[in-house]
N, C-alpha and C positions, 0 to 999 in steps of 0.2 A: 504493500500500500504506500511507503514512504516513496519506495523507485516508483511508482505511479503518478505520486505527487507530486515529486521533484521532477520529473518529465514535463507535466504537466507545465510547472512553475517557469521552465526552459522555455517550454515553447511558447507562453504568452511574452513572459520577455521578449525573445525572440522579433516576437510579432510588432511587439509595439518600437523594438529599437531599427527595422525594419519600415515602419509606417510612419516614424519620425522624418519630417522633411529634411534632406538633406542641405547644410548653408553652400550658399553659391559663393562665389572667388569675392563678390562685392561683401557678402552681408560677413565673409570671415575678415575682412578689411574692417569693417564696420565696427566688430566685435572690439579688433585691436584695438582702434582708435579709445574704446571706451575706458583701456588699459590707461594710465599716464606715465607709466615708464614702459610700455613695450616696444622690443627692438624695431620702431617706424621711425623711420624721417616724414613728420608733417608738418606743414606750417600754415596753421590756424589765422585766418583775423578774425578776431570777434568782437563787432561794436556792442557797445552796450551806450542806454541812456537813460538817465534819471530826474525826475524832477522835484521839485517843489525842497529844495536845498538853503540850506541859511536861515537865518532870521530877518524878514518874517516870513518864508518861505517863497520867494520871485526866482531863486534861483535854477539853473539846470547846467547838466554837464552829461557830454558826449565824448564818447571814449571809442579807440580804437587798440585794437591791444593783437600787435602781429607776435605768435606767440610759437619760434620753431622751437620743433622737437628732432634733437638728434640723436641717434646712438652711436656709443664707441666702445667698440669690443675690445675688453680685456683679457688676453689669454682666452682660452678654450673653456670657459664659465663663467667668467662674468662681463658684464656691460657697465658704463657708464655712460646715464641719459644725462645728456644737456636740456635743461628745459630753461628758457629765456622770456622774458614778460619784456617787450619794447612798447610802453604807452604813447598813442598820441591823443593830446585832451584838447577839447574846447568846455570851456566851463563861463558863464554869464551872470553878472545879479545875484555872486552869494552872498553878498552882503552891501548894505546901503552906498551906491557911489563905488562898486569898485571896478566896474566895466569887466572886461571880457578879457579871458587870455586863453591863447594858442600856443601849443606845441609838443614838446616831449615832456612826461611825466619822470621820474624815478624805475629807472630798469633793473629789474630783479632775475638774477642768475640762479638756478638750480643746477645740482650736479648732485647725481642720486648712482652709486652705484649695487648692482642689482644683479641675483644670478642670474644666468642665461634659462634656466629650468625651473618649475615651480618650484617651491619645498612641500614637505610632510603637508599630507592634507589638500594639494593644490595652491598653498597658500603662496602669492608673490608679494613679494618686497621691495623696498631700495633705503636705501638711509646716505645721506651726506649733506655739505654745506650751502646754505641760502646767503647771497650777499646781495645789497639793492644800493644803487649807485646813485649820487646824487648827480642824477645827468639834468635835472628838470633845466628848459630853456628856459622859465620866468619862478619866482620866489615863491608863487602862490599855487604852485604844481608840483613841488617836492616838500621834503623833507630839509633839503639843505645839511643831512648827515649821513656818513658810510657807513651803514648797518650788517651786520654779520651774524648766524647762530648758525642751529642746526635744523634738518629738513626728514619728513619720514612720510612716507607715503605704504601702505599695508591694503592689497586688494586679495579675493577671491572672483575665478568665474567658474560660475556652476550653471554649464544650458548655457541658456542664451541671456542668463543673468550675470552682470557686472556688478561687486558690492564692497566697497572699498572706503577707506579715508586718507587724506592729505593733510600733514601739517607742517608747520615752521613755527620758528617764534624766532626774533631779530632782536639783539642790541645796539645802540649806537656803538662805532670804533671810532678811534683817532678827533680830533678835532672836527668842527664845525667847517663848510665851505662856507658859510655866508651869514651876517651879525644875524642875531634872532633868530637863529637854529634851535627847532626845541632837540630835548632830549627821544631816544627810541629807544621803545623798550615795548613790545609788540607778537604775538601772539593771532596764529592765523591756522583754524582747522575747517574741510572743508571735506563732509563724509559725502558719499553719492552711493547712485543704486542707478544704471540701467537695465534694459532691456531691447537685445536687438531680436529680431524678425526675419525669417529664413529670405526677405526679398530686400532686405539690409536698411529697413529702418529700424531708430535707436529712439528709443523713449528714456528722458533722462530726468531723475528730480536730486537736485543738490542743496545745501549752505554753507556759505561760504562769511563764516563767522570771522569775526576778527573784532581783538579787544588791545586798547590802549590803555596800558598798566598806569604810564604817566598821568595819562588826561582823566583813567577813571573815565573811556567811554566805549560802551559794546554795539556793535553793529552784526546784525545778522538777518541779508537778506537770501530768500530762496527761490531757485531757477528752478522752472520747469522747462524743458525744451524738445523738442521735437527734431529730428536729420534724419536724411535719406543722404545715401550714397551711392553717386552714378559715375557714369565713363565720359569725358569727353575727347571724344578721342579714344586714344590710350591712357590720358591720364586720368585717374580718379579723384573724386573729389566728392569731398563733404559739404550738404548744404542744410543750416539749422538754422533753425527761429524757436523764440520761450519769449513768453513772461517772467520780471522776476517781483517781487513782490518784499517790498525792504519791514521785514515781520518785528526789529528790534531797531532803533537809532536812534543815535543822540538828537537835544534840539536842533543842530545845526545840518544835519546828516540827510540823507533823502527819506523822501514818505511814501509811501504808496507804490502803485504801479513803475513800473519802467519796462524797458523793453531790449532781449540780446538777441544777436542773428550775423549771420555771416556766413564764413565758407574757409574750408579747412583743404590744401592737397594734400596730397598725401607722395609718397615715392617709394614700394615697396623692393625689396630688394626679391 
């Protein structure tokens, strides 16, 4: 009866790992993407825009954020991803009389190294250094300080589910670039959960929390977003759109709705 059972047990397995659609060369692209350290070269722009910013809230700010992903294989097990944050901002009206600026934000460098193979369980990793450079072109677009810590990013994919989290936290180093530099002392985790689709869309909900130990101020807004992944061409590429909805902010911080979307290549080897 048991050899009956366990037969039995085979073959509906069987059946059902059999009747499971199989992912196509896009939606297993798709899948990676959803990794942030997997071995992809891609390079992301993802605008985002916020409003009702400042006191009394007239303000808004538009962000472009081209964000490549590299890897660099170390010996025969491990990787290390370069992941790079290049902001460019348009920001207006965050406060009474201060007009409008344009340009480069504060660029934040990631270097996560990572084995090449999942560990025990499926579970993937990376751990290494976060530095964010005070490149901003105008005062009121950085920090005005070289911040340094450390960076951990811990996913699983089980199916066509992504479930993972991303953090840093940053100190100020060395001296101020410019008078009236505060201090950085800054903390940023950022869990997610997708799900991609055998015809390679990616249903994505994240937060992307961050809190300022100095200022005593938390911000935690959440992306819902939506991408499909096609060919043009040859080349592949990611196209998304989300709401995100700013759920915690300071008074000066944004409120409400905003809106991310953009498009991501990719370059598989």
């Amino acid at each position: 009866m048991l050899a009956s059972s366990y037969k039995t047990t085979c073959i509906v397995v069987g059946f059902l790992a059999s009747a499971a659609p199989a992912l196509s060369q896009e939606a297993d692209l798709a899948k990676k993407l959803s990794n942030p350290i997997a071995a992809l070269i891609s390079v992301p722009f993802q605008f985002n825009y916020d409003g009702r910013i400042g006191v009394p809230g007239n303000g808004k700010r538009a962000t472009l954020n081209i964000q490549p992903v590299v890897p660099i294989p170390l010996g025969a097990d491990w990787n290390v991803i370069s992941r790079t944050i290049l902001p460019l901002t348009s920001q207006w009206n965050l406060s009474p009389g201060s007009g409008r600026q344009f340009g480069l934000s504060d660029v934040t460098q990631s270097l996560f190294l990572s084995p090449k193979e999942p560990g025990p369980g499926g579970l993937i990793w990376g751990v290494g250094p976060v530095i964010r450079l005070p490149s901003a072109t105008d005062d009121r677009l950085g920090a005005g300080r070289w911040a340094l810590g450390p960076t951990v990013v811990v996913l699983k994919q089980i199916g066509p589910w992504t479930v993972g989290a991303l953090a840093n936290h940053m100190w100020a180093v060395g001296g101020a670039t410019r008078s009236g530099a505060g201090h950085v002392n800054a903390t940023f985790v950022q869990p997610f959960i997708s799900y991609t689709t055998p015809d390679a869309w990616t249903f994505t909900l994240n937060t992307e929390a961050s809190y300022d130990w100095t200022a005593d101020k938390l911000m935690v807004p959440v992306n819902a977003m939506v991408s499909k992944l096609i060919k043009v061409g040859h080349q592949p590429v990611s196209l998304f759109a989300g709401l995100r909805y700013n759920a915690i902010s300071p008074e000066s911080g944004p409120k409400g709705l905003g809106v991310r979307a953009g498009l991501t290549f990719l370059f598989p080897t």
